[in-house]
C-alpha positions in Angstrom: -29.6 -1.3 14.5 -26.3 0.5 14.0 -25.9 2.7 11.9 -25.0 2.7 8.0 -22.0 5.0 7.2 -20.9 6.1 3.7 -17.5 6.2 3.7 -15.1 8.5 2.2 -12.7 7.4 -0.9 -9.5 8.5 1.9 -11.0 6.2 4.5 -12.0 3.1 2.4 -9.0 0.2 3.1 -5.8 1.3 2.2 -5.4 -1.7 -0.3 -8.6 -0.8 -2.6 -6.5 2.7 -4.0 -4.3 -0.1 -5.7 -6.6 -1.8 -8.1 -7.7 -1.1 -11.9 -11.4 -1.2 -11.1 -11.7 0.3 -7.4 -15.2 1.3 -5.9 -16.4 4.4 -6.1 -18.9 4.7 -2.7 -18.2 2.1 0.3 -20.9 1.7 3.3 -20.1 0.6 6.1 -21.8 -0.6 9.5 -19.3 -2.1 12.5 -16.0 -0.9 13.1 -12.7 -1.8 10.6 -9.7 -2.5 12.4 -7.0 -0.5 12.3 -4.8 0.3 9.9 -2.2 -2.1 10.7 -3.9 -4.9 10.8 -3.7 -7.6 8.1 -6.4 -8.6 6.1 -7.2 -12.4 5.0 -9.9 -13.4 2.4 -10.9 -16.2 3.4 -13.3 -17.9 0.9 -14.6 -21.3 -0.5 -17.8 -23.6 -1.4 -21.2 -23.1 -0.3 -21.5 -26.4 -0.6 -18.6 -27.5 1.8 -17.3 -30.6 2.5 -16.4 -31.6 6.5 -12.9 -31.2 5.3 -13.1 -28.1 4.1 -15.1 -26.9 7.4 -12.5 -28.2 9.7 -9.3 -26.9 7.8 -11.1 -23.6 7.9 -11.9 -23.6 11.5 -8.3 -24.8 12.2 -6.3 -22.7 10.3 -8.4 -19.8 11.6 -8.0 -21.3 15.4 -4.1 -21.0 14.3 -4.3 -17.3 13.7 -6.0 -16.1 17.2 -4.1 -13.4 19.2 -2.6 -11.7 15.9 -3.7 -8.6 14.1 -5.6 -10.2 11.4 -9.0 -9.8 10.0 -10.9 -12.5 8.6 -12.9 -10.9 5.1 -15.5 -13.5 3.6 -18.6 -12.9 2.2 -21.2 -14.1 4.5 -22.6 -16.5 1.8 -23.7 -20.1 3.2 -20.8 -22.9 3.4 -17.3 -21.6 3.9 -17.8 -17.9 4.3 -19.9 -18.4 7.6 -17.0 -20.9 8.4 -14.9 -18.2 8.3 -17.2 -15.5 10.1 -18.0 -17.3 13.0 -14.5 -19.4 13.6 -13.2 -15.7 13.7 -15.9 -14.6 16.3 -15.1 -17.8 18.2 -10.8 -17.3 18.7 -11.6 -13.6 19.3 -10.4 -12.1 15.3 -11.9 -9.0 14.1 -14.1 -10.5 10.7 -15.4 -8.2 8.3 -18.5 -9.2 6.1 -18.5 -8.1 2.3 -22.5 -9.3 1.3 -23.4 -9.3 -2.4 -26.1 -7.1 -1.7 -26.9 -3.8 0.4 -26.3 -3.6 4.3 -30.0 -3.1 5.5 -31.1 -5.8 7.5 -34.0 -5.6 5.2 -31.8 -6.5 1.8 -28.8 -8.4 3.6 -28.5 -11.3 1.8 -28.2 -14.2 3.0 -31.3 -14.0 5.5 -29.9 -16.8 6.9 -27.1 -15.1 8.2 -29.3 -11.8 9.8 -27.8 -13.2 13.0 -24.8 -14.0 12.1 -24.2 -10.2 10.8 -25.7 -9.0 13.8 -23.0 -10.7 16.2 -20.0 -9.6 13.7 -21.2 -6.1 14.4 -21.9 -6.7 18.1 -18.4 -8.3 18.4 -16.8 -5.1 17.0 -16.8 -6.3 13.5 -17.8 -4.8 10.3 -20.3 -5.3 7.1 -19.0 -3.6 4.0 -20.4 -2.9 0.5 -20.5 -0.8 -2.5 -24.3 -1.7 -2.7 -26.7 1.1 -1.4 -28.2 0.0 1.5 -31.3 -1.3 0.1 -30.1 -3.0 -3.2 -31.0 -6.4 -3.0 -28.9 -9.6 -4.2 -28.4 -10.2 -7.8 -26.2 -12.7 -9.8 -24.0 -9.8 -11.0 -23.6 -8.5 -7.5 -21.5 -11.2 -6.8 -18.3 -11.1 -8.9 -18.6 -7.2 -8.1 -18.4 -8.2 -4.0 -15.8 -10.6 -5.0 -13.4 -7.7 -6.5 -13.8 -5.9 -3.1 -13.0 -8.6 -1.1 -9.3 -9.6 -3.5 -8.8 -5.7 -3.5 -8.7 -5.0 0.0 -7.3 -7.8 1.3 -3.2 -8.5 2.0 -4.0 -12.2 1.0 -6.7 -14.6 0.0 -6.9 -18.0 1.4 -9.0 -20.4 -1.1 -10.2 -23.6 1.3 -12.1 -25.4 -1.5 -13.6 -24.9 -4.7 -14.7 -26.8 -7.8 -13.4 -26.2 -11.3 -16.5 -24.1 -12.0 -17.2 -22.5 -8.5 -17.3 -18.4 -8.0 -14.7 -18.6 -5.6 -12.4 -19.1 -8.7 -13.3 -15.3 -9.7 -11.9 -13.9 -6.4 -8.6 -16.1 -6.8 -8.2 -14.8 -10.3 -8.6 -11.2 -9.1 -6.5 -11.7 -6.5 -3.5 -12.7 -8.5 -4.6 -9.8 -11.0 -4.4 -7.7 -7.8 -0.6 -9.5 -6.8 -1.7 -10.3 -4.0 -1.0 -13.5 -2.5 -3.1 -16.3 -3.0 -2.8 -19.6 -1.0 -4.5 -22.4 -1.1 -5.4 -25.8 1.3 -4.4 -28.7 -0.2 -6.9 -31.9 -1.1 -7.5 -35.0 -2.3 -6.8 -35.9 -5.8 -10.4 -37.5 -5.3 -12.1 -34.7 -4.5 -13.8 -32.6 -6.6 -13.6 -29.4 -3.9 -10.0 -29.5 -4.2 -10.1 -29.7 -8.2 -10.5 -25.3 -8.5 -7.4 -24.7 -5.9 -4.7 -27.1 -7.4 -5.3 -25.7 -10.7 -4.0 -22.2 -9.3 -1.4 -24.2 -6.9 0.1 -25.3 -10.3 0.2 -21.3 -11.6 2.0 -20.8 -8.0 -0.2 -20.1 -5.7 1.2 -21.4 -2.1 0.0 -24.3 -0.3 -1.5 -23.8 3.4 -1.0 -26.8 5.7 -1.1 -24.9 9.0 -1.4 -21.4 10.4 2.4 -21.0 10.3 1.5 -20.9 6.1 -0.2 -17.7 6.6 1.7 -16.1 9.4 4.7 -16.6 7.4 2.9 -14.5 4.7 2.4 -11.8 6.3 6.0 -12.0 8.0 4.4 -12.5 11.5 6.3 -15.0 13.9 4.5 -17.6 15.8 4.7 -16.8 19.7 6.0 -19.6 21.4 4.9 -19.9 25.0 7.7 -20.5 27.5 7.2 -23.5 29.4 8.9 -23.0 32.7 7.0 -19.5 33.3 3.6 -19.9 31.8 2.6 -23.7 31.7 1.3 -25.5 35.0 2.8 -29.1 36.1 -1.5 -30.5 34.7 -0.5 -28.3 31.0 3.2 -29.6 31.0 1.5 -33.3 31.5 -0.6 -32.9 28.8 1.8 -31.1 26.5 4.5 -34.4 27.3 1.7 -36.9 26.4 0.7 -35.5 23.0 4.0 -36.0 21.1 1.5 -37.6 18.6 -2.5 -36.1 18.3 -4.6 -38.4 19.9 -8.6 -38.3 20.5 -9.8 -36.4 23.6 -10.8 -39.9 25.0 -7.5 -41.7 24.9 -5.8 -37.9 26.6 -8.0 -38.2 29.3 -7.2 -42.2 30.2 -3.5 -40.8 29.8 -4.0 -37.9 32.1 -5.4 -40.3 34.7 -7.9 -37.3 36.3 -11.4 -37.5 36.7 -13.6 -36.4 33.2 -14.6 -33.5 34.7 -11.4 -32.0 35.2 -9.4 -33.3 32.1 -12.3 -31.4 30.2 -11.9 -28.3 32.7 -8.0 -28.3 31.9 -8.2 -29.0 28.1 -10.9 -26.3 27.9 -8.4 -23.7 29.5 -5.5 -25.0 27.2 -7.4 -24.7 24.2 -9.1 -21.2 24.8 -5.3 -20.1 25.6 -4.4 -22.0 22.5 -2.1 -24.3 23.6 -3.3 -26.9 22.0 -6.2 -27.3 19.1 -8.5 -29.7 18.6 -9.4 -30.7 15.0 -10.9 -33.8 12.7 -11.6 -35.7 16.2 -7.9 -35.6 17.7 -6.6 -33.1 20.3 -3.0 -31.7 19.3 -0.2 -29.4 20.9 0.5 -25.5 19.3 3.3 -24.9 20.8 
């Protein structure tokens, strides 16, 4: 297992020095990233809907190949979302558990593994906990505080009128930091919590460009002429509206095996993204 650090005040994250209410020990197991790096909370219902799982795997998709870390609190729903999309594009993740950082306490159990490949993929678990404190309900709203504190933004993908994730977007604008928001349904009762901050200003998030713009980062465009091949350019051309993977591949007019081989390629070099059953371009 590696090893649980306690952490000096002058090497907790830089952002923590600048709230009312800041921890007084931090332990720490993984690496933090360094100290340029934005950090985004990203944070939402345990019990998720598939809309907000696939906004939070595509905004996260958006975000791979910049220096930002994805915090979350390794609870079920939402924060494993955002854990694992992170692992998955290649962006550091740090883990903020409401409970100590022995694998013994770490709370969720469900998510032993899950803490296990954040570490293993140069990530980090952090807490104010000692390392064998277990969960309590009041361990929560504490962990929440951390996560607002130290993070540049927070990113709220759903949450009811009476969910917890409400606390860390309250602390977050406590903190001024920014707090943005994905857009739902009037319908939908996970989008109820959000657009009741949206309407005390927090900012809507329709894409990754949302957040980049945030944090004052500019999207990369990739050059066509240099860096695309005449299969990419033919794929780019046909999607000037999404479509499913199915209908691309008819278009393409290659065997299945190969369309899959290409938009595989595409996608990990994130040219395109797919998301909510349709393939789009990024660029």
């Amino acid at each position: 297992m590696v090893e649980i650090k306690k952490l000096k005040p002058q090497n907790f994250p830089a952002l923590l020095s600048e709230i009312n209410d800041p921890p007084e020990t931090l332990y720490l197991r993984g690496v933090l990233p360094p100290p340029e790096t934005k950090l985004l909370a990203v944070v939402g219902s345990r019990r998720m809907s598939r809309y907000g799982q696939d906004a939070c795997e595509y905004l996260i998709q958006g975000l791979a190949g910049y220096p930002i870390s994805i915090v979350s609190g390794l609870a079920l729903g939402i924060d494993g979302v955002a854990h694992k999309a992170a692992l998955t594009v290649g962006l550091h993740t740090i883990a903020v558990p409401g409970s100590g950082l022995s694998e013994e306490a770490l709370y969720p159990r469900a998510h032993l593994t899950l803490s296990r490949d954040i570490i293993n993929a140069g990530g980090a678990l952090l807490s104010e906990m000692e390392p064998e404190e277990r969960a309590t309900p009041y361990t929560f709203p504490k962990r929440n505080r951390i996560m607002a504190g130290m993070s540049h933004a927070t990113l709220i993908i759903e949450a009811g009128l009476k969910s917890g994730t409400l606390i860390t977007a309250r602390l977050a604008t406590e903190y001024n930091r920014e707090l943005l928001i994905v857009p739902h349904s009037i319908f939908s009762e996970g989008g109820a919590g959000g657009h009741l901050f949206m309407g005390l200003g927090a900012r809507p998030v329709r894409n990754a460009d949302d957040i980049l713009d945030v944090f004052d980062m500019k999207k990369e465009e990739i050059k066509k002429n240099s860096e695309l091949t005449p299969e990419e350019e033919s794929v780019i051309e046909i999607l000037s509206v999404p479509m499913p993977r199915d209908e691309l591949i008819r278009a393409l007019g290659i065997t299945t095996g190969s369309a899959n081989v290409l938009l595989t390629q595409m996608e990990i070099r994130g040219i395109i993204i797919e998301f909510m059953g349709e393939i789009r371009k990024n660029i």
